[in-house]
C-alpha positions as CSV (number, residue, x, y, z in Angstrom):
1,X,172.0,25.1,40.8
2,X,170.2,28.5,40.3
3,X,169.9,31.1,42.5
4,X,167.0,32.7,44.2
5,X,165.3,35.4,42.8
6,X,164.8,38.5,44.9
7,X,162.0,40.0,43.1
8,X,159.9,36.9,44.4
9,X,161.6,36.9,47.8
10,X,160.6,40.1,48.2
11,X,157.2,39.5,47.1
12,X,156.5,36.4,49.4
13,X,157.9,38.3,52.3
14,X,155.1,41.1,52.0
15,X,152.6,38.3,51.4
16,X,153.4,37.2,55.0
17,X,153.2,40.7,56.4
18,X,150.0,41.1,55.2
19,X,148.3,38.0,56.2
20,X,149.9,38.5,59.7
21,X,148.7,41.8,59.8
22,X,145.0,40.8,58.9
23,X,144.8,38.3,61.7
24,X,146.3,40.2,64.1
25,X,143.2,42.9,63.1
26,X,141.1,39.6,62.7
27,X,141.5,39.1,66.4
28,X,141.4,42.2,67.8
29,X,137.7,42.4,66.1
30,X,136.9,39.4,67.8
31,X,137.9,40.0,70.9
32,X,135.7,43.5,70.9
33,X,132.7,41.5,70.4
34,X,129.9,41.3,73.0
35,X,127.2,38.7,71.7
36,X,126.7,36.7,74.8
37,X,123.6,33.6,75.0
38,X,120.6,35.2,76.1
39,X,119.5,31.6,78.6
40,X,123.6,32.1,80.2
41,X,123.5,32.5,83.9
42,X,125.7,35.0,83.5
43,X,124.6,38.6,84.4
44,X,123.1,41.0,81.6
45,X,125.5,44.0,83.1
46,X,127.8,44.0,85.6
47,X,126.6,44.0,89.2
48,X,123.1,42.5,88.2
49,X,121.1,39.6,88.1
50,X,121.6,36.7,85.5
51,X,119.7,36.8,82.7
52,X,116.9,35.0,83.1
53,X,116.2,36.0,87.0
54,X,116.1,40.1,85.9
55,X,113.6,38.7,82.8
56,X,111.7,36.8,85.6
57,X,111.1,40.2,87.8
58,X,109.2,41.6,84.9
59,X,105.3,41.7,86.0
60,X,103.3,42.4,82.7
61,X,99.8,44.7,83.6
62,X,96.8,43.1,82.5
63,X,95.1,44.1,78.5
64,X,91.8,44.1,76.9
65,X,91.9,41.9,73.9
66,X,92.1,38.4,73.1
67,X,94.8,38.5,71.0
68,X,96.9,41.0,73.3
69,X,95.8,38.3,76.3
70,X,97.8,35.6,74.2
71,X,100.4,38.2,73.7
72,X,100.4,38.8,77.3
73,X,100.4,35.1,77.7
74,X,103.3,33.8,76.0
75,X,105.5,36.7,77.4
76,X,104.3,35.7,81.1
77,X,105.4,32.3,80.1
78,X,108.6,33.2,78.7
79,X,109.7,35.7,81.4
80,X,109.2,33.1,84.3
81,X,110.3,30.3,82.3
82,X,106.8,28.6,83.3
83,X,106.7,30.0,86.7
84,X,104.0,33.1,86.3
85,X,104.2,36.6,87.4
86,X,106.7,37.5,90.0
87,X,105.7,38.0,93.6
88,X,107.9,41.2,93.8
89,X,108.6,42.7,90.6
90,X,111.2,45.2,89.9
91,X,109.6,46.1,86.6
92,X,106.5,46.6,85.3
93,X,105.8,46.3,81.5
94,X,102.8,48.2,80.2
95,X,101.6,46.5,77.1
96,X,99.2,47.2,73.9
97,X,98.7,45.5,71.1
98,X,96.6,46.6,68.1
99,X,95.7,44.3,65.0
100,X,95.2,44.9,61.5
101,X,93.5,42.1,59.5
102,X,94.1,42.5,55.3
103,X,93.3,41.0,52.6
104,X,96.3,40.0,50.7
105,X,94.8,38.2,47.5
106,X,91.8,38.2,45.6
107,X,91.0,35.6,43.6
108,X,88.4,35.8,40.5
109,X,86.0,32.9,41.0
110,X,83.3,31.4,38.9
111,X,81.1,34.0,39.4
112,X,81.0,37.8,38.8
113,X,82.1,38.8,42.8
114,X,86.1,38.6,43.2
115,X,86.4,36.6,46.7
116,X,89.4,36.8,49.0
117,X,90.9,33.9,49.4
118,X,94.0,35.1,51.5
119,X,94.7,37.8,54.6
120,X,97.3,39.0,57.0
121,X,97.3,39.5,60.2
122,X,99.4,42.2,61.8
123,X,99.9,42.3,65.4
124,X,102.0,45.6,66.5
125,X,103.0,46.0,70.3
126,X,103.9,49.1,72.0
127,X,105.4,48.5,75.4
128,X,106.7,51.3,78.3
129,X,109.1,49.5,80.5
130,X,109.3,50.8,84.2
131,X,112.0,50.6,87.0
132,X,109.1,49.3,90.5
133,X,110.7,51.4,92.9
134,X,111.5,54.6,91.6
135,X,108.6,54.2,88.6
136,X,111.1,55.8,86.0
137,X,111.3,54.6,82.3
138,X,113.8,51.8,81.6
139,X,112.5,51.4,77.9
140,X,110.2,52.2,75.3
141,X,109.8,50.2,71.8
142,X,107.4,49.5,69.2
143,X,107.3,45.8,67.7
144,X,105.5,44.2,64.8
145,X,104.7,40.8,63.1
146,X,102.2,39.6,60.4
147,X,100.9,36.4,59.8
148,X,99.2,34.9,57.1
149,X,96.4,32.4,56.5
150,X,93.8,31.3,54.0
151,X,90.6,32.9,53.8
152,X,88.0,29.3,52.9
153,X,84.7,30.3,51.9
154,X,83.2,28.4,55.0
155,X,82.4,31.2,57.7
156,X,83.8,29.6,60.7
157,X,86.7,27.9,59.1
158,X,87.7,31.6,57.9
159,X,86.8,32.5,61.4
160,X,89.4,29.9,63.0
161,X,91.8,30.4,60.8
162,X,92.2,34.4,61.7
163,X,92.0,32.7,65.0
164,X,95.0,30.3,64.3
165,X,96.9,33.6,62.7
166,X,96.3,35.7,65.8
167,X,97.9,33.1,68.1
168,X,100.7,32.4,65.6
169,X,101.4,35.9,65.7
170,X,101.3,36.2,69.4
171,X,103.5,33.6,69.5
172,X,106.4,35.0,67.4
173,X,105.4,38.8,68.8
174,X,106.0,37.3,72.3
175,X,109.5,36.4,71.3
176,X,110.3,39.6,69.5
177,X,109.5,41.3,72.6
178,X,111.4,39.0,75.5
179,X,114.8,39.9,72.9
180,X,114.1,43.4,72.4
181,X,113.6,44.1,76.5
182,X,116.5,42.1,77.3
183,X,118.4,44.0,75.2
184,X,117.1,46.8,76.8
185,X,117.9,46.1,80.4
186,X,121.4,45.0,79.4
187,X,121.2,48.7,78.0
188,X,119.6,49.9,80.9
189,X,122.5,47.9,83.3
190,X,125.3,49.8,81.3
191,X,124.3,53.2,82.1
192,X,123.6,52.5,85.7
């Protein structure tokens, strides 16, 4: 029989501290964490509505493009869930959208003239979100998305397919915004 060795004793024991020290910090980093699903019933800050219902009361003012109308759109759609523009909103979301339309690749082609043959487009968002009642600023925030698309030498098909990037663009832009104001009345909730 041999004996045990207390180097490695000694060793194994502060191996077991430390792992039972990291979880112990392991845990108390997880239980400081706030991520929360943003479709949960349960209330973005204490004392207010769920979720969705506050994202519902947001009524979005009207714009003056076509491609901040889809923007305008697709957030209507999102905020009600498919049910429109609140009755009696308790926010009001002023909206603009700008675009910028690149080129992102020129091509040489057959003949002397370089061609494009691919663009971006870049919708940007600024938005001013308002308390109804009392007409004071909730939020502020600037967002942006590009989207690209072939360029064909046809007119119209390079027509429709700017067309095709706008509303992609919208789309995702739409999205990006419904996150970034819920985050900010969850904000908003914690300082009230």
């Amino acid at each position: 029989m041999s004996l045990p060795d207390p180097v490695k004793s000694d060793a194994v024991r502060l191996r077991g501290r430390l792992a039972l020290c990291g979880m112990v910090a392991a845990l108390a980093l997880v239980s400081a964490c706030t991520v929360r699903p943003l479709y949960s019933s349960q209330p973005l800050s204490p004392g207010s509505l769920s979720a969705s219902a506050e994202l519902g009361s947001i009524s979005i003012k009207p714009v003056n493009t076509r491609y901040a109308q889809q923007v305008r759109n697709n957030l209507i759609f999102a905020f009600g869930q498919g049910s429109g523009e609140p009755a009696a909103p308790a926010y009001t979301l002023d909206l603009g959208v700008t675009e910028l339309v690149e080129s992102a690749a020129i091509v040489q082609v057959q003949t002397q003239e370089d061609e494009p043959t691919a663009g971006t487009v870049t919708l940007t968002a600024n938005y001013v979100l308002r308390d109804t009642a009392t007409n004071t600023v909730i939020a502020v925030g600037k967002r942006s998305i590009p989207s690209s698309f072939d360029r064909p030498r046809q007119e119209f098909a390079a027509y429709r397919a700017q067309i095709d990037a706008e509303n992609r663009a919208a789309r995702e832009l739409a999205d990006l915004l419904r996150l970034s104001i819920a985050q900010d009345l969850a904000k908003h909730g914690k300082k009230a």
